[in-house]
N, C-alpha and C positions, 0 to 999 in steps of 0.2 A: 648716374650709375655706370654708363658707359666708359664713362674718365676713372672711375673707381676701378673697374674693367681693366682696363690698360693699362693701370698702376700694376694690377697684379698680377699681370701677364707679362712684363715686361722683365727683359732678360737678364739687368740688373739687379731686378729688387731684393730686398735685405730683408729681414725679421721688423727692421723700425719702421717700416714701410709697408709692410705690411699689417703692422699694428695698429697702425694711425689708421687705415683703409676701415679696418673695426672699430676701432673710436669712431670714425664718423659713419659707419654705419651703426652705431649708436643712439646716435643723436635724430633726435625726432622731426628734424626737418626731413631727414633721406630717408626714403623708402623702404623696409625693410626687407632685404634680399637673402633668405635662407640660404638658396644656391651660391650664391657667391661667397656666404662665411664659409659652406663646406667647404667651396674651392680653397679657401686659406685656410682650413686645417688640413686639408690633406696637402697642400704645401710643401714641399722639400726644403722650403729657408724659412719655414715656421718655425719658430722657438718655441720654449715654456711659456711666456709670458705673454706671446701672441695666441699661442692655444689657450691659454688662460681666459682672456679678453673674447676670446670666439665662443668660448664654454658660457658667457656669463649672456654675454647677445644672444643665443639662440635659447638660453632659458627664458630670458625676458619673452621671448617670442612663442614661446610655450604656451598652449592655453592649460588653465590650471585643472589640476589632476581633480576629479568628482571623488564626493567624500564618501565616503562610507558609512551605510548606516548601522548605527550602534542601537543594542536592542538590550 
């Protein structure tokens, strides 16, 4: 996660670069880091399509909404 860190702090990075950071924090081998998707939506070279990707990761990470009881 630290190398994921540095990707997204680094003074180049692009929107594709940022996306991919989400794609793999995705994937269920890496860790799941709340903090760090916020940091890439609040991004300044975040695009649509990387806020997209950050919206869909932090729902995954959601615990699910309790149901309501119906009477």
């Amino acid at each position: 996660s630290e190398l994921l860190l540095e990707i997204v702090n680094h003074q180049d990075v692009d929107a594709f670069a940022l996306t991919s950071v989400v794609i793999a924090l995705k994937d269920d081998r890496f860790e799941q880091e709340p903090e760090l998707l916020l940091t890439i939506q609040h991004h300044p070279r975040a695009d649509a399509r990387t806020l997209g990707y950050v919206d869909r990761a932090l729902a995954r990470n959601r615990p699910p909404e309790p149901e309501e009881e119906f009477y």
